[in-house]
Legacy VTK file of the C-alpha trace (Angstrom):
# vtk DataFile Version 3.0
C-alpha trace
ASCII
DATASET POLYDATA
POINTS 413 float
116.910 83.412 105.948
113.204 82.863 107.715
111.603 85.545 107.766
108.534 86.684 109.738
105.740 89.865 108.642
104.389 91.924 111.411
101.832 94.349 110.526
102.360 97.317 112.838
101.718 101.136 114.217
103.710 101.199 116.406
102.467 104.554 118.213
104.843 104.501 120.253
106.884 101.601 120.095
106.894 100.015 123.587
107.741 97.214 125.913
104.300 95.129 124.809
105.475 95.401 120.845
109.073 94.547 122.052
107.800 91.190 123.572
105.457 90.622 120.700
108.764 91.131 117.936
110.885 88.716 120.143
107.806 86.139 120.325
106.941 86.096 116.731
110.887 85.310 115.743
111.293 82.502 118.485
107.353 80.980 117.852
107.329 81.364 113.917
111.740 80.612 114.335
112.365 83.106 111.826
115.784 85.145 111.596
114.547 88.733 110.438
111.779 90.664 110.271
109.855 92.629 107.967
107.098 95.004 109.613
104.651 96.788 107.099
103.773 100.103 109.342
101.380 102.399 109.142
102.541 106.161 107.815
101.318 109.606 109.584
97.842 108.531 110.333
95.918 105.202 111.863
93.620 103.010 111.445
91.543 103.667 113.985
90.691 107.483 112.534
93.940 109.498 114.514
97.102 110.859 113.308
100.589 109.661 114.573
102.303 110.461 118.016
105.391 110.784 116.181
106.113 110.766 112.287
107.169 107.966 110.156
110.537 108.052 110.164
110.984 108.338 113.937
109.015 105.954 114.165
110.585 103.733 111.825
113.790 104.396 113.816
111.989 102.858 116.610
111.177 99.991 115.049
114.585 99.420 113.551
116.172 100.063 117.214
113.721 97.559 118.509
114.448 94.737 116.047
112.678 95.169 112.933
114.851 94.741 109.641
112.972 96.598 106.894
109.936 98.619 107.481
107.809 98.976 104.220
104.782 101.662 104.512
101.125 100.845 104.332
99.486 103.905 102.276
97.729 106.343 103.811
94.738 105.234 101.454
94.757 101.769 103.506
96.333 102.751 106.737
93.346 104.338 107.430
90.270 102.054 106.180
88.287 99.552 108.373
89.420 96.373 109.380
88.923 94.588 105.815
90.733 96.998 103.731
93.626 98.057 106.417
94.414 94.306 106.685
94.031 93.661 102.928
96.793 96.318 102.124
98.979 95.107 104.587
98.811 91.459 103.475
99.430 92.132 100.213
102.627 94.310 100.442
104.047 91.378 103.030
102.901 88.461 99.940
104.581 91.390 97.705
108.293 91.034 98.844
108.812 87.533 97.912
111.142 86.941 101.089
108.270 86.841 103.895
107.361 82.910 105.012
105.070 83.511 108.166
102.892 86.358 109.491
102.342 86.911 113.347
99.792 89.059 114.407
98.447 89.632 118.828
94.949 88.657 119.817
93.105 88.451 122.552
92.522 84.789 122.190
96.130 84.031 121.189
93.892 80.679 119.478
94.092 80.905 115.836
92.658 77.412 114.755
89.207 78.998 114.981
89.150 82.331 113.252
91.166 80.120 110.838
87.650 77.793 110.061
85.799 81.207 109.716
88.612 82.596 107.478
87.835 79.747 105.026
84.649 79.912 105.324
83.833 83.436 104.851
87.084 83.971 102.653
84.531 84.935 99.188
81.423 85.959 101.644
79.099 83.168 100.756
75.446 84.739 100.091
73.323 83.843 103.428
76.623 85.461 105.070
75.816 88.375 103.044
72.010 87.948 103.899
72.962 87.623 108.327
74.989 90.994 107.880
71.989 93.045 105.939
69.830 91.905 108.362
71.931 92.428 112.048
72.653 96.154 109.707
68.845 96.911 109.494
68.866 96.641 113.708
71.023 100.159 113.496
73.846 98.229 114.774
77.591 99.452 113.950
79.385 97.888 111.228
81.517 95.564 113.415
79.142 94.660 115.778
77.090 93.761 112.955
80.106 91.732 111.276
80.672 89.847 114.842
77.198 89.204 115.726
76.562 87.435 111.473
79.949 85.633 111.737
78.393 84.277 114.804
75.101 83.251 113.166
76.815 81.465 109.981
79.330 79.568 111.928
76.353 78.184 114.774
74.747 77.615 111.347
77.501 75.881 110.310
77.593 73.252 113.392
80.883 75.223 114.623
80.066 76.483 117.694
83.774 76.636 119.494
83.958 79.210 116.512
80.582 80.634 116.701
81.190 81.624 120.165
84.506 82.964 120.049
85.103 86.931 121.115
85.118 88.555 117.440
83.778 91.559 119.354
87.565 91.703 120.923
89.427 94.359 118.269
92.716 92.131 117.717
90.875 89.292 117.083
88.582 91.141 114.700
91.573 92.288 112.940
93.542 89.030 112.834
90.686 87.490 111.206
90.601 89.808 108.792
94.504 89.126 107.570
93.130 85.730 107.926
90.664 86.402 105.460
93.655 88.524 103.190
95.284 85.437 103.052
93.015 83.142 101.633
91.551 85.903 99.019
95.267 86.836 97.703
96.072 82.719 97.447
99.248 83.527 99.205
101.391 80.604 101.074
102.558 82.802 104.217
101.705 80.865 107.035
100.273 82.246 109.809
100.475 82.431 113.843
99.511 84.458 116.719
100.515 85.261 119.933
97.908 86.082 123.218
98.242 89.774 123.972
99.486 90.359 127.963
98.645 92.547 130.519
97.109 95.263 128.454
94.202 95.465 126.059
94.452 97.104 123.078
92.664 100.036 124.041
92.924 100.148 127.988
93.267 103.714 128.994
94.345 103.100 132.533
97.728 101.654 133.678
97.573 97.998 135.641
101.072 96.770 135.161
104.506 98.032 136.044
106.116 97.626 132.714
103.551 96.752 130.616
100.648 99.388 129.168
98.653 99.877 125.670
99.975 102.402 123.374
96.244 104.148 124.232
97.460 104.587 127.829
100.637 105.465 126.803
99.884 108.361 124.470
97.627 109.414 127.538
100.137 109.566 129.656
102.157 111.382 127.362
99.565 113.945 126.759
98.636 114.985 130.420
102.517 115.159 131.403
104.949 117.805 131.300
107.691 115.250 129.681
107.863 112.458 127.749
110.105 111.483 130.281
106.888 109.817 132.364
106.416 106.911 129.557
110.093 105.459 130.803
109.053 102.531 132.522
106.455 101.677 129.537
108.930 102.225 126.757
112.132 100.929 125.193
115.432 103.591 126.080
115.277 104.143 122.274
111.679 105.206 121.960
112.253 107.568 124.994
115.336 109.271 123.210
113.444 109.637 119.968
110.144 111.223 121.945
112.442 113.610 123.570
114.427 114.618 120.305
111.091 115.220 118.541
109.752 117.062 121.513
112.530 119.498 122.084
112.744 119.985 118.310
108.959 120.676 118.381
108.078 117.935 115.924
105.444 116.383 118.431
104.129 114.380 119.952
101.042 115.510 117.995
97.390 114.435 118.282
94.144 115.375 116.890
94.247 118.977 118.687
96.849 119.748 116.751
94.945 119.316 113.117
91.816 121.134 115.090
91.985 124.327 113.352
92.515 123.029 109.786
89.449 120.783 109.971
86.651 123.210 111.214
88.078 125.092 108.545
87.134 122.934 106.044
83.772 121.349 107.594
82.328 125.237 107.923
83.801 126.525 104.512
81.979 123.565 102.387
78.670 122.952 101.559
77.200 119.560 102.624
76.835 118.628 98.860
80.880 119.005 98.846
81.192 117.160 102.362
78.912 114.196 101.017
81.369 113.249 98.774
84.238 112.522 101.468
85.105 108.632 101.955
83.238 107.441 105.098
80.770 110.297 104.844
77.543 108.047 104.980
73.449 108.122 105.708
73.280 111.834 105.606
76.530 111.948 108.230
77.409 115.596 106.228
74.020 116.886 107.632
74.665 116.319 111.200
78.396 117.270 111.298
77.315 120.754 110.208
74.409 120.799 112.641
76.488 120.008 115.198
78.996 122.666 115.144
77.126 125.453 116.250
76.317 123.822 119.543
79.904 123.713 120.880
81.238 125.162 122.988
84.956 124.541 122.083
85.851 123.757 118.914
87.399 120.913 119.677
88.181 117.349 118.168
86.525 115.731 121.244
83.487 117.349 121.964
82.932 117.222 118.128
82.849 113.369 118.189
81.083 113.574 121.416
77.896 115.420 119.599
77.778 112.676 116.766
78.526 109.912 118.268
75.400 107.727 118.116
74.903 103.512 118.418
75.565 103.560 114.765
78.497 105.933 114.583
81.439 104.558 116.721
84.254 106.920 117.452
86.327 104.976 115.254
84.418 105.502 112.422
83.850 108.869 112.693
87.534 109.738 113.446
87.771 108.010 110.401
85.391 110.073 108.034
86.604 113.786 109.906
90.387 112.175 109.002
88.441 111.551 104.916
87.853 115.657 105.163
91.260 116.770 106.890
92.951 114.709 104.090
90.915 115.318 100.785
89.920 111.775 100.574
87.039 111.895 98.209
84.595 108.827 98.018
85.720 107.718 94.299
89.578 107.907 95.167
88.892 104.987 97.618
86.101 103.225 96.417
85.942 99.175 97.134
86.817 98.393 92.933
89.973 100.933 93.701
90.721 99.551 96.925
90.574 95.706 95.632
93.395 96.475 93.146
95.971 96.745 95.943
99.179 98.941 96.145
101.020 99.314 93.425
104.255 99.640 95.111
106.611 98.582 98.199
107.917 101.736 99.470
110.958 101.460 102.140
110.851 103.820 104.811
113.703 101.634 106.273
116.561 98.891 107.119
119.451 97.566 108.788
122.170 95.299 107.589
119.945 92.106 107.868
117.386 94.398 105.999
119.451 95.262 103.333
119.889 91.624 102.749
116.632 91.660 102.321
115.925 93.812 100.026
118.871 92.368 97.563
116.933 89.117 97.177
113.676 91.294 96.603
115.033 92.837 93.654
114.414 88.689 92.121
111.410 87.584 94.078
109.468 90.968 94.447
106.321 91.246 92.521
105.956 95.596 92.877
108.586 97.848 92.077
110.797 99.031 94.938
110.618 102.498 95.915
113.387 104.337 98.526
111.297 108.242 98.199
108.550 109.836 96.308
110.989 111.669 93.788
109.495 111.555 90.162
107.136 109.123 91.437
104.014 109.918 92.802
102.290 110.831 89.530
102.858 107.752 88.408
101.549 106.234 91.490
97.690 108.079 92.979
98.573 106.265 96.524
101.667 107.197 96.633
100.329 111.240 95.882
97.957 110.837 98.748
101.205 109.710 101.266
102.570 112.603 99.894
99.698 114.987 100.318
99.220 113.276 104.198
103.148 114.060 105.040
102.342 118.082 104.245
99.018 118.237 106.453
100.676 116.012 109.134
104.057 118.342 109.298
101.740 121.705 109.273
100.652 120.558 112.731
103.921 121.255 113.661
104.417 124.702 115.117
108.113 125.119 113.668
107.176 123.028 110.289
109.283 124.320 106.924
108.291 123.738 103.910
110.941 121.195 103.313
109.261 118.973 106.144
106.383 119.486 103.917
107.637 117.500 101.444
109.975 115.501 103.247
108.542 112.429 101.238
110.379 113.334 97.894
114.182 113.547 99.571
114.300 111.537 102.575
115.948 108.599 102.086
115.557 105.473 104.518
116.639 105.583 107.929
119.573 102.764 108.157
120.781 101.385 111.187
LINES 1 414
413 0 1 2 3 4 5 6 7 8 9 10 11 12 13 14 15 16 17 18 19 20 21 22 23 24 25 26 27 28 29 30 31 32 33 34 35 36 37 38 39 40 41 42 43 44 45 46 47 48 49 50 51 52 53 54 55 56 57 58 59 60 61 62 63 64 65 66 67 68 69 70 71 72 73 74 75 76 77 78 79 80 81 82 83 84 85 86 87 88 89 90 91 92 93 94 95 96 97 98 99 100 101 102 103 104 105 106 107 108 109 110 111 112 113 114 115 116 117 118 119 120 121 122 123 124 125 126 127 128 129 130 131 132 133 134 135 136 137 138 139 140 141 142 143 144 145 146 147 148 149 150 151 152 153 154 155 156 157 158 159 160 161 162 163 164 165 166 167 168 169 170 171 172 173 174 175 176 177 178 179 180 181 182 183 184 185 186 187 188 189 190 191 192 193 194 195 196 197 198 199 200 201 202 203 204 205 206 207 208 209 210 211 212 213 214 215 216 217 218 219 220 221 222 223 224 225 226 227 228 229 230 231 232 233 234 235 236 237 238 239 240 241 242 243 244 245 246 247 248 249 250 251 252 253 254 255 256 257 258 259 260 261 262 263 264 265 266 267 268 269 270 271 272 273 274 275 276 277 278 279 280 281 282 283 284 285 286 287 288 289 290 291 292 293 294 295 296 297 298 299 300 301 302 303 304 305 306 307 308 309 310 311 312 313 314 315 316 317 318 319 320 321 322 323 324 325 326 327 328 329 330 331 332 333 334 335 336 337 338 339 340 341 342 343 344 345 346 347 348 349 350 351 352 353 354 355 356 357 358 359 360 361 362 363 364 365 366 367 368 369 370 371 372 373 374 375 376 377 378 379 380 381 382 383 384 385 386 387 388 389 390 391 392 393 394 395 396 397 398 399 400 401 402 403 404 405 406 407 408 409 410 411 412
């Protein structure tokens, strides 16, 4: 059985990630698919629409066949890190042959040549990104604008010039780059990404929208019920069960209170130490809080954004203080050692197929909860940990959907 990785959110699952699934089987002709998916909270700094077994659900209904979690400890990280962990628990399985991932260019042949190239960071690569840093530029628009400079220095400029400022390409480089550094054999492809960009707000298409615009939409409605013609029958049904069960859809409002709590009740020695927190960041957070005039999530970012600070990273480092996530826990050394671990969050029949021949070819040990784990495991204690904050946004949580993560066995379809 050929079987294809996709590397996922899915926040909400909707028409755009049900044409990528059915692309990435017929262009990589695999037979199932294995999707490693982000838990409660995102890479780009936010927490979930929807929690991870709904979601899950979707992706089962949709056409995944086992759905493995990405820790919250990588789920969360830039680029590098969030692609590394996800690459490795895909090369983990033993049963995965090709990896598909969307991009703006849909071309992979050249962030291929820079994947190579840059796969060990040679030193004058090292030497363009201090110096486009010192400028006060961003991280990634320091990363795009030295990957630029080495590969025109390197004769390639079809490469040089392509649009690593694009965030799917960006990222598809980097599981490019996973690849190479992990030695694995999974071959991979990539598939232009339609009608939508990955973080267009506004609506252009009839059936087609980004799960940005989507999440908007579902925000400023009265019902869920307004996402229809973006969304799979099966994601609708699961937004309005979780809705009328008050389970969500959350956002970062609904973490609001817990966080100011935290960012006014320590000391900026004590917020220093938070991953992400960086260049005296702890100093301006607290400066900025007295100058609002809502305590908000928004207006917050709003007040520290600067050129340097995207919103990305900053929703990042608040998510490092709503979370706990102290600098050493996810320090590069820590990060570089990978999961320890392929925990299922679910399967179907095809899936459980699956998973039989991964009990031979797997290289981690297979996990179905958290029970009598987690101490064994520090990543899997932080996924615990994140389940508990993420259900106390919920205004009817119990304290068994606190720890949901030590009982709940895999959704099967």
């Amino acid at each position: 059985m050929r079987t294809v990785g996709l590397i996922v959110e899915y926040n909400p699952f909707h028409n755009g990630h049900h044409y990528h699934l059915q692309q990435s089987l017929k262009i990589t002709e695999s037979d199932a698919v294995v999707a490693v998916m982000s838990g409660h909270f995102l890479q780009r700094g936010e927490p979930a629409l929807l929690n991870k077994w709904t979601r899950t659900e979707m992706a089962l209904r949709g056409g995944c066949d086992l759905v493995i979690e990405l820790p919250v400890a990588y789920s969360t990280q830039a680029a590098e890190w969030f692609a590394f962990g996800a690459v490795q628990l895909l090369a983990a399985t033993g049963v995965v042959d090709a990896l598909c991932f969307g991009s703006e260019a849909g071309d992979i042949r050249p962030l291929r040549r820079i994947a190579q190239l840059l796969a060990h960071e040679p030193e004058s690569f090292k030497g363009l990104m201090a110096d486009t840093l010192a400028t006060g530029a961003s991280y990634p628009a320091a990363y795009s604008e030295a990957v630029r400079r080495h590969m025109a220095d390197e004769g390639d400029h079809e490469a040089a010039s392509f649009g690593l400022e694009q965030p799917n390409n960006t990222l598809g480089l980097h599981y490019l780059l996973a690849l190479e550094r992990i030695g694995s054999s999974i071959e991979p492809f990539s598939i232009r990404r339609e009608k939508a960009g990955y973080l267009q707000a506004d609506i252009t298409d009839a059936q087609i929208a980004s799960a940005t615009a989507i999440r908007k939409l579902v925000a400023n409605s009265s019902s869920p019920q307004e996402a229809a013609p973006f969304i799979p029958p099966a994601t609708l049904e699961l937004l309005l069960r979780d809705s009328a069960a008050g389970r969500g859809p959350l956002g970062w409002p609904s973490f609001a209170s817990p966080l100011f709590h935290k960012i006014v009740s320590e000391s900026t020695e004590t917020l220093s130490g938070y991953h992400e927190m960086s260049e005296g960041l702890e100093h301006r957070l607290k400066r900025a809080i007295p100058n609002l005039n809502a305590f908000q999530i928004d207006p917050l970012l709003e007040a520290l954004k600067t050129k340097r600070y995207t919103r990305t990273k900053l929703q990042r480092t608040l998510l490092s203080v709503l979370l706990g996530h102290r600098k050493e826990m996810l320090s590069p050394d820590r990060l570089r050692e990978g999961v320890q671990y392929l925990r299922i969050l679910g399967y179907t029949d095809k899936g459980r197929q699956l998973l039989k021949r991964m009990r031979t070819t797997a290289t981690l040990p297979i996990l179905n909860s958290a029970a009598r784990t987690d101490e064994r495991y520090p990543y899997l204690e932080l996924d615990v940990q994140a389940t508990s904050v993420y259900a106390l946004a919920s205004p009817n949580a119990t304290a068994q959907e606190l720890f949901r993560d030590y009982y709940e066995k895999p959704v099967t379809l």
